[in-house]
C-alpha positions in Angstrom: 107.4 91.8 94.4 107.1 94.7 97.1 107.5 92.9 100.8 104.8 94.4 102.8 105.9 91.9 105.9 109.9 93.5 105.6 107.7 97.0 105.7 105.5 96.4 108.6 108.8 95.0 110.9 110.8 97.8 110.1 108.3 100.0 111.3 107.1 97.6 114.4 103.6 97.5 113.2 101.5 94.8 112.1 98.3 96.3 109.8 95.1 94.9 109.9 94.3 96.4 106.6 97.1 95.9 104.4 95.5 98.3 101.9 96.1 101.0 103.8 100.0 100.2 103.7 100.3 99.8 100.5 97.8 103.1 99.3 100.5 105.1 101.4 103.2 104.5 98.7 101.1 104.5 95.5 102.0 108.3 94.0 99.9 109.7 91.7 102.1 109.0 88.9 101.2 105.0 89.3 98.0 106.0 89.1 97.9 108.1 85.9 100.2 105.3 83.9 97.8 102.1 85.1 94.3 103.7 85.3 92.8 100.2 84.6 94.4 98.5 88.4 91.3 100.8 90.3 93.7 102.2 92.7 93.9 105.2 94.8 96.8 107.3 95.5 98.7 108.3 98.7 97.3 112.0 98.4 94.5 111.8 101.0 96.6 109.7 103.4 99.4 112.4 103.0 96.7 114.9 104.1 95.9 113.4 106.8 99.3 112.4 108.0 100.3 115.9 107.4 97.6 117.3 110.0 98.7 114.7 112.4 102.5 115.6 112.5 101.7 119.4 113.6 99.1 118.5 115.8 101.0 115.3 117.3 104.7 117.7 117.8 102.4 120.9 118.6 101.0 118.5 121.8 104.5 117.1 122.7 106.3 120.7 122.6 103.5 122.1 124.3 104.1 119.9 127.2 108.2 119.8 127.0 108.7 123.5 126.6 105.5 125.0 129.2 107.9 128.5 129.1 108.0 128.7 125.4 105.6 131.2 123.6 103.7 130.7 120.5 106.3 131.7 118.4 109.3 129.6 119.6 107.1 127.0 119.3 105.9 127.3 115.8 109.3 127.7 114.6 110.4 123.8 116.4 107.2 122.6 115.0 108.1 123.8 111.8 111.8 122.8 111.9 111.1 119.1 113.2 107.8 118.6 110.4 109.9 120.4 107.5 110.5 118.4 104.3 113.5 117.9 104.9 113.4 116.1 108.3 110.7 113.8 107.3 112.8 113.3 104.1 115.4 112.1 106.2 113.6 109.8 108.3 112.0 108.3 105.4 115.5 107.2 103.6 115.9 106.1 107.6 113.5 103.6 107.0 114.1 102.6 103.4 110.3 103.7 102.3 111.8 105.0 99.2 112.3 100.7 97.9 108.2 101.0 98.5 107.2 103.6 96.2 105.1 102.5 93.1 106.0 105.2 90.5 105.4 105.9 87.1 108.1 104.8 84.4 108.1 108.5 83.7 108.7 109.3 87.7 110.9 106.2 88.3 113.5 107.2 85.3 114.0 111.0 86.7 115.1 109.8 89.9 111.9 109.8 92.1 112.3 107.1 94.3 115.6 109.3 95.9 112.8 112.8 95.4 113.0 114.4 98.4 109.2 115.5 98.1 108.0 111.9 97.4 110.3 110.7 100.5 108.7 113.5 102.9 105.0 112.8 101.7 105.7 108.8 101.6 106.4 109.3 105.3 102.7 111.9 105.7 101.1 108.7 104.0 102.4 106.1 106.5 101.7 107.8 109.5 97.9 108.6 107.9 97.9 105.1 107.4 98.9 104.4 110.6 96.4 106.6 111.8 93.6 105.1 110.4 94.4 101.5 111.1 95.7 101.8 114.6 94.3 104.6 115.7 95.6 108.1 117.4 97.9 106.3 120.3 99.6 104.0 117.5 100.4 107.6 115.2 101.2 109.5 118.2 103.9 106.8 119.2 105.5 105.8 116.0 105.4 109.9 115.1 107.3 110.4 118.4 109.6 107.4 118.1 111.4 108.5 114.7 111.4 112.2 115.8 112.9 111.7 119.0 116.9 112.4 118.0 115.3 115.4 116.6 113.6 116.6 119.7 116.4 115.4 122.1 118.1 117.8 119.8 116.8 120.3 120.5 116.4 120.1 124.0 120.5 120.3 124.2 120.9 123.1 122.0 117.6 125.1 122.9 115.1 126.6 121.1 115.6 126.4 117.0 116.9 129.7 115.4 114.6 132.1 113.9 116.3 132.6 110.4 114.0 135.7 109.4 114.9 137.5 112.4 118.6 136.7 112.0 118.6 137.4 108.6 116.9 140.5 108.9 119.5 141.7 111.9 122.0 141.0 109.8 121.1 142.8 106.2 120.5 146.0 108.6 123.6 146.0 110.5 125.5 144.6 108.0 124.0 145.9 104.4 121.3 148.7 105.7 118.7 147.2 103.6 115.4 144.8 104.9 115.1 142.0 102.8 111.7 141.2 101.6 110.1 137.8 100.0 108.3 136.9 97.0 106.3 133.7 95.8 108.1 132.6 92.6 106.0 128.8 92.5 102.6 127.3 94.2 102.3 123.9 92.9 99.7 121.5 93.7 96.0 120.7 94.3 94.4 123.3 97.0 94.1 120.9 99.7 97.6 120.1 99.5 99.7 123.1 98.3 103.5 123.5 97.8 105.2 127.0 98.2 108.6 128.0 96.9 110.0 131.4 97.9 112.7 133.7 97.2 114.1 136.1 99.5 115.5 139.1 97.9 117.5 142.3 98.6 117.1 144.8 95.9 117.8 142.9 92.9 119.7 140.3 94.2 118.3 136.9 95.4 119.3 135.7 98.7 118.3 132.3 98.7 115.1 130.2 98.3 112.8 127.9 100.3 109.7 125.3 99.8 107.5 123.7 101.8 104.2 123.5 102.4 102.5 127.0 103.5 104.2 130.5 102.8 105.6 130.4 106.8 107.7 127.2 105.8 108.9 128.2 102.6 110.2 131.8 103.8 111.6 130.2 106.5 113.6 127.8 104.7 114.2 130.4 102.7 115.7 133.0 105.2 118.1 129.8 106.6 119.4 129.4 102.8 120.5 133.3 102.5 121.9 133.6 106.1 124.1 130.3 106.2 125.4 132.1 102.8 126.2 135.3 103.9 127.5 134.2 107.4 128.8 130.9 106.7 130.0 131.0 102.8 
């Protein structure tokens, strides 16, 4: 028995409609296995959650960094709403114990799925969203990414990993990398990108996320740490 109560104190939030909660951590999975419980699955509230994230860290680094042009921006939007980071803060919060899975799912390890952790957390704060209202998002949103942004006021704007990467292959190698598609999974609405970033024949390193920006990004971070860091 899943303990909706343990949920909503963790995350200082009492739903009206405990629906909500609970659609935010039903995946798609649960859904094709019991197609008889009537249920909908956390796709639409990850949708939404998604849209709020940018727009919620787009408004707070707008206001924190009034120096900062588009581009520094988009790359410490991108850094703090990456898989990984909302990844992260879901295991912070245990929402992985909530997920209803397929036996297919749950066997192959998807309750510790870094993908079903990042778009558990999407889910809550649509749910959040749409129970609460924008305020309630905007605060909880803010609340668990706050280490992150105090972060990176301390160390400055995030590195651009395309730009260092592309420094360094010049200087260093006299080639320009370049980057290819090699995966989009996943309905339109809600698309996952992974690309590669290659040098000739050789493949640098690889990235995913959820537009082409993200993945090459992430993408460009893999090769550099390699080549610069071992």
């Amino acid at each position: 028995m899943v303990d909706w109560q343990a949920l909503q104190q963790t995350i200082g939030i009492t739903f009206r409609d405990v629906s909500l909660l609970q659609q935010a951590f039903i995946h798609s999975s649960y859904i094709n296995e019991n197609p008889s419980l009537c249920l909908l699955d956390n796709e639409r509230l990850e949708l939404l959650g998604d849209a709020l994230l940018s727009f919620v860290v787009a408004e707070k680094l707008y206001h924190d960094f009034p120096h900062s042009g588009e581009g520094e921006l988009t790359e410490i939007r991108i850094l703090l709403v990456r898989q990984e980071t909302l990844a992260q803060l879901a295991v912070a919060l245990k929402l992985g114990d909530y997920l209803q899975l397929g036996k297919g799912e749950e066997a192959t390890g998807g309750r510790e799925r870094q993908t079903n952790l990042a778009d558990a957390f999407e889910s809550l704060v649509g749910a959040i969203f749409l129970d609460q209202g924008l305020d309630a998002a905007r605060d909880f949103i803010l609340s668990k990414l706050g280490s992150n942004l105090e972060r990176v006021r301390s160390k400055g704007i995030g590195r651009n990993y395309k730009t260092l990467l592309q420094e360094f292959t010049q200087a260093k190698l006299k080639q320009l990398p370049t980057y290819r598609v090699v995966e989009a999974s996943g309905p339109d609405h809600d698309k996952g990108f992974t690309v590669e970033v290659v040098l000739g024949d050789r493949v640098l390193g690889a990235g995913s996320g959820k537009n082409k920006r993200t993945a090459e990004m992430e993408a460009a971070r893999s090769a550099w740490e390699k080549l610069t860091i071992g």
